[in-house]
C-alpha positions in Angstrom: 0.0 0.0 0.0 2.8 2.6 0.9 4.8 1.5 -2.5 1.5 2.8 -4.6 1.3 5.7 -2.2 4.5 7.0 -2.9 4.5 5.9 -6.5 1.5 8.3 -6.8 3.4 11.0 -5.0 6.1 10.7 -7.4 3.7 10.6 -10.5 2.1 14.3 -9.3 5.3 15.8 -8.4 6.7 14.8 -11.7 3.3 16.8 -13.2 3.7 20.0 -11.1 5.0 22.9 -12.8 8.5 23.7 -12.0 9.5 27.1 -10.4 12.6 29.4 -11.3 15.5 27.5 -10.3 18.0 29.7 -7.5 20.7 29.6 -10.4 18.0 31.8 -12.5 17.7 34.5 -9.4 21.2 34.2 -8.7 21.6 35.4 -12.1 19.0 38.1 -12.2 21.0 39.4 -8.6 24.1 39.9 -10.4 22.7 40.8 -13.8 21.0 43.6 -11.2 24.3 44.4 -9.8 25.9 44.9 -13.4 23.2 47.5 -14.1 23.4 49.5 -10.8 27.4 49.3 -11.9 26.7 50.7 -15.5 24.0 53.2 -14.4 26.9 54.7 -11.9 28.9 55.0 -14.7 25.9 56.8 -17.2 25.6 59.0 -13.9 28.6 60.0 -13.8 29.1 60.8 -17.4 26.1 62.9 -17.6 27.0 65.0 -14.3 30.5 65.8 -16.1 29.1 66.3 -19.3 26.6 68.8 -18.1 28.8 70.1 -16.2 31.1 71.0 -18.9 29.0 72.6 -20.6 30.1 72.2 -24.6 31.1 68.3 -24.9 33.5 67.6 -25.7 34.9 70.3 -24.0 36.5 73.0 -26.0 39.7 73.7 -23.9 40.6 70.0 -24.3 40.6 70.3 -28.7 38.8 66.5 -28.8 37.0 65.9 -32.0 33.9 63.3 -31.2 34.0 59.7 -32.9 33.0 59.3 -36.2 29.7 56.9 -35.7 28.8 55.8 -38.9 31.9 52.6 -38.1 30.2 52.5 -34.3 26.6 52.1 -36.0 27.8 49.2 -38.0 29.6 47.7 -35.2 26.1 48.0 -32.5 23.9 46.3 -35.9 26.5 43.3 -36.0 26.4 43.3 -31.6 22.5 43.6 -31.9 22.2 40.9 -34.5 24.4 38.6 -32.3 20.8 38.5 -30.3 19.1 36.3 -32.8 21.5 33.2 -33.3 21.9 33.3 -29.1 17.7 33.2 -28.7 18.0 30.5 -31.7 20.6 28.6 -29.6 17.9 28.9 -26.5 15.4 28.0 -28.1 17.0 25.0 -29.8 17.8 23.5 -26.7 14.8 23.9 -24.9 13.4 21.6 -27.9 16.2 19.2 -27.6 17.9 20.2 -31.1 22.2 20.1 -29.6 23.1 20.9 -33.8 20.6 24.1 -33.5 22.4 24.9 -29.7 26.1 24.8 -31.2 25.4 26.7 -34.5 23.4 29.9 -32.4 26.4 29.8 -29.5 29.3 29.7 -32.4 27.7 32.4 -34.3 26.7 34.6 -31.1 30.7 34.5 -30.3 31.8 35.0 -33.8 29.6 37.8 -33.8 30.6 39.4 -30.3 34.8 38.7 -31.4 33.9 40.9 -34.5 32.3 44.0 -32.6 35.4 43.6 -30.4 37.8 43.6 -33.3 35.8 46.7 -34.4 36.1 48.4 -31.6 39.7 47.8 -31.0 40.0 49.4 -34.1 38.1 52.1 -33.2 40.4 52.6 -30.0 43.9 52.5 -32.5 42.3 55.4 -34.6 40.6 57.9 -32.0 42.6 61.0 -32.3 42.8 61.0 -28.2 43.5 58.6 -25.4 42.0 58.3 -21.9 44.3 60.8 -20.5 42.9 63.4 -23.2 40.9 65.2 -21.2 37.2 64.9 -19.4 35.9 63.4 -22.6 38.5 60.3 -23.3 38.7 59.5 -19.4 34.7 59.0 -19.7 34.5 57.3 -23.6 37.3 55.2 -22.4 35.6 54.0 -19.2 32.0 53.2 -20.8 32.9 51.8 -23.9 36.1 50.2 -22.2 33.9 48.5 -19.2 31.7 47.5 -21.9 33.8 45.6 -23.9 35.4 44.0 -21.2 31.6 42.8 -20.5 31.6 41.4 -24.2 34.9 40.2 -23.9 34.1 37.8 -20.9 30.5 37.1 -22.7 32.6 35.5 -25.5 34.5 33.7 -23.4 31.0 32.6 -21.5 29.9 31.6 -24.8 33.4 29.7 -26.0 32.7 27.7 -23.0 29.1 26.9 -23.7 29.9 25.9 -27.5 32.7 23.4 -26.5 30.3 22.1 -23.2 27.3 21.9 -26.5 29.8 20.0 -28.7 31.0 17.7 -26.0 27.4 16.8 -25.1 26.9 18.6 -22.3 23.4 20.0 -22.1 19.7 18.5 -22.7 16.5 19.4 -22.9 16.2 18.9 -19.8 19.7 20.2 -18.1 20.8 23.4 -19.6 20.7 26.6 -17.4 24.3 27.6 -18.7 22.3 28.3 -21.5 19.9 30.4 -20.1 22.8 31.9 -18.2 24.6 32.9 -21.2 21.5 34.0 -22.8 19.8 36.2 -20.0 23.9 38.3 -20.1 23.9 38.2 -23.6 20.8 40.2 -24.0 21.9 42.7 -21.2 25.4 43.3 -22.9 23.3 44.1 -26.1 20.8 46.7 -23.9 23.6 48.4 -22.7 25.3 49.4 -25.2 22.0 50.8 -26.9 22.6 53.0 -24.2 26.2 53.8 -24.1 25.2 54.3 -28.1 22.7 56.9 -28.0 24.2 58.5 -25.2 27.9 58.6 -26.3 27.9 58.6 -30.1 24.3 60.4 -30.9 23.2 62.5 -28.1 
């Protein structure tokens, strides 16, 4: 009598919806603590830019990027969005060849925006000790990249886990991990966009 007890116990826990595991709200603390960290910077850059009055300002002789190379570079970061909601979606369905082709192209996509903006950097007719204006283009972009540069990493490490065999339908919150930072790397720098290149 116990055994079909429990056996029925089993049966309805195996039916019950599952919550949000603590992996998912251990993410969504730090992804919290990265955008309290970014909006301290945007703080900061607006108090010193409003501040200054003309921006850049004129004493320091700065002439502002050219954006039309930055506008290419945030379409290629922003497309990176698709094959990494492809790769999570994949998964979630139990297709692994879907999961590897969305994480390789996500962190061919994200080495590309870095190569462009290291590119960028070589060309800028100032440095971070320029002035006002490079200290603060240099700190958002810069924090930024390094934010890409360890999401491509993230990613590297998901592909090779993906063709090893790692993840399943069932078991695949690296995924989701990689997924939920990829998307707030991409918000970002809408941000540090607008506010640094167009506004």
């Amino acid at each position: 009598m116990s055994t079909v007890i429990s056996q029925e116990t089993v049966a309805e826990h195996e039916h019950e919806p599952q919550g949000r595991s603590f992996g998912w709200y251990g993410m969504v603390f730090f992804l919290a603590s990265e955008a309290v960290f970014f909006a301290n910077l945007i703080a900061s850059y607006l108090y010193l830019r409003v501040r200054a009055g003309a921006w850049p300002p004129t004493a320091e002789h700065v002439t502002r990027p050219e954006p039309t190379l930055v506008l290419i570079n945030t379409i290629i970061l922003l497309a990176s969005s698709f094959p990494m909601h492809f790769a999570a979606r994949s998964i979630t369905k139990g297709d692994k060849r879907g999961l590897t082709l969305g994480l390789g192209a996500t962190a061919l996509l994200g080495a590309i925006f870095l190569g462009i903006q290291a590119y960028e950097y070589i060309h800028n007719a100032f440095g971070p000790s320029t002035g006002v204006f490079g200290s603060t283009f240099y700190a958002l972009t810069g924090f930024h990249g390094a934010h890409v540069t360890f999401g491509v990493l993230f990613l590297l490490i998901c592909f090779a886990r993906s063709v090893r065999g790692d993840f399943s339908k069932q078991k695949h919150f690296a995924v989701n991990a990689v997924e939920m930072y990829w998307h707030f790397v991409d918000a970002v720098w809408i941000v540090l966009f607008l506010l640094v290149y167009i506004l």
